[in-house]
C-alpha positions as CSV (number, residue, x, y, z in Angstrom):
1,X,-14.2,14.7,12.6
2,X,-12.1,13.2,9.7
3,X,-10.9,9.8,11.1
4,X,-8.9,9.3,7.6
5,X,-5.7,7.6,7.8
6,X,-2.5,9.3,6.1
7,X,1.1,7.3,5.3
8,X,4.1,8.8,3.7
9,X,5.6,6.6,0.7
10,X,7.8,4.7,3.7
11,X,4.9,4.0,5.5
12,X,3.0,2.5,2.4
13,X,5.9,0.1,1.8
14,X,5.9,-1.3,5.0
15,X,1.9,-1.9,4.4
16,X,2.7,-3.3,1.0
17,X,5.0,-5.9,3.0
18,X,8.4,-4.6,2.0
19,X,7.7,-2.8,-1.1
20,X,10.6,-0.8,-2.1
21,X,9.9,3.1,-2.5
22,X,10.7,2.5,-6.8
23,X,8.3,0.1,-7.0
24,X,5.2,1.7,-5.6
25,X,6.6,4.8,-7.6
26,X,6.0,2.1,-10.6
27,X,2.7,1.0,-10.2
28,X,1.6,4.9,-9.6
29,X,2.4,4.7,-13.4
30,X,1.5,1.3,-14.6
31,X,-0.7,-0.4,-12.4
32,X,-3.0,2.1,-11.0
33,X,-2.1,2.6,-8.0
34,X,-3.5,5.5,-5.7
35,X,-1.5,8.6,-6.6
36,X,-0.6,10.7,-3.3
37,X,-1.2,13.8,-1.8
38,X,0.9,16.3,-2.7
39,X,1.0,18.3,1.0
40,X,4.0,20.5,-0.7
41,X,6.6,20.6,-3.6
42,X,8.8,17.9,-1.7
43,X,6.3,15.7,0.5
44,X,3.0,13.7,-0.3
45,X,1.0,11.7,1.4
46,X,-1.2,8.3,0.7
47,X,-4.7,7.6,1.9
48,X,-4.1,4.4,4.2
49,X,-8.0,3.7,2.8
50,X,-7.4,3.8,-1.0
51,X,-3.8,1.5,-0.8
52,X,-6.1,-1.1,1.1
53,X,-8.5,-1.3,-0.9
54,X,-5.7,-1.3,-4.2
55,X,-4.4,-4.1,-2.5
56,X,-7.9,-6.0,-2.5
57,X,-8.4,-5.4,-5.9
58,X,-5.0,-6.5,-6.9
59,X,-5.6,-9.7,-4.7
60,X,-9.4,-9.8,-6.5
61,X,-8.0,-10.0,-9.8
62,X,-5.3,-12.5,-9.2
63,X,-7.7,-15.0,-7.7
64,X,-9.8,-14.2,-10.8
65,X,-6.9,-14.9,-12.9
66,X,-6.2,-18.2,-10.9
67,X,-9.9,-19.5,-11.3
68,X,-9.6,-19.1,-15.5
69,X,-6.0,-21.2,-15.8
């Protein structure tokens, strides 16, 4: 059984704290963020699994960023 977690783009902005729908829309083009799901021409879907662990990356490079200034 696939135990794999699923989150439309409303659902990934209330993970992202607030994120507003243009923004994540945004980073899908300049900040690598997980691309979605396309489940038809209209709706798509984001793997809860690859935002969290964009998130810890993100978070990984700024504290990388804070250790070099």
């Amino acid at each position: 059984m696939n135990d794999t977690e699923y989150l439309p783009l409303s659902g990934v902005c209330k993970l992202l704290g607030g994120a507003g729908k243009s923004t994540v829309r945004t980073w899908i083009k300049t900040r690598n963020f997980p691309k979605p799901i396309r489940i038809s021409q209209k709706s798509a879907l984001y793997r809860r699994s690859d935002v969290v662990a964009w998130m810890e990356a993100q978070a990984a490079n700024a504290q990388a960023e804070g250790a070099r200034a």
